[in-house]
Phi, psi and omega in degrees: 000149201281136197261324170343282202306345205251349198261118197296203160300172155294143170112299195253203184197136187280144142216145193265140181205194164230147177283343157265093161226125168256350160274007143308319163309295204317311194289303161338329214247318157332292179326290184324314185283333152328329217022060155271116168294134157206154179256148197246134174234117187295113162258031165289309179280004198230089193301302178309340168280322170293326141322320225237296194312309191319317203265323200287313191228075167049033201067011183269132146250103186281110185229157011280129161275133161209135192257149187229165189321326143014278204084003193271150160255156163205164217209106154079063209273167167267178204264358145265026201248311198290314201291300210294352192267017169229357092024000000 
């Protein structure tokens, strides 16, 4: 699936989540203290995000999904995983 529409700025990172996800809380709250910008998409409210999660992990929707400027993903990364891949 095409990754274009999901790919953020330089600097920031799309990441896909659910509101009971807890390493989704976790990596959000990381970010914040990082102050790394990312835009957040539910994917319970977004069907094309779940869909998109879906093509990233093996038909799983495996969150926190997260796409960098790139375009590359990466699925549930730790927050030095996010910084050097932004780097």
């Amino acid at each position: 699936m095409d990754v274009t529409p999901w790919t953020p700025a330089g600097g920031t990172v799309t990441m896909f989540t659910t509101p009971w996800c807890g390493f989704c809380v976790r990596l959000k709250r990381q970010l914040t203290d990082a102050d790394i910008s990312f835009t957040e998409v539910d994917i319970e409210q977004t069907p094309d995000a779940a869909v998109f999660v879906e093509s990233q992990n093996d038909g799983n929707q495996t969150v926190p999904t997260v796409v960098f400027p790139d375009g590359s993903t990466a699925t549930n990364p730790s927050l030095a995983d996010v910084t050097s891949r932004l780097a």
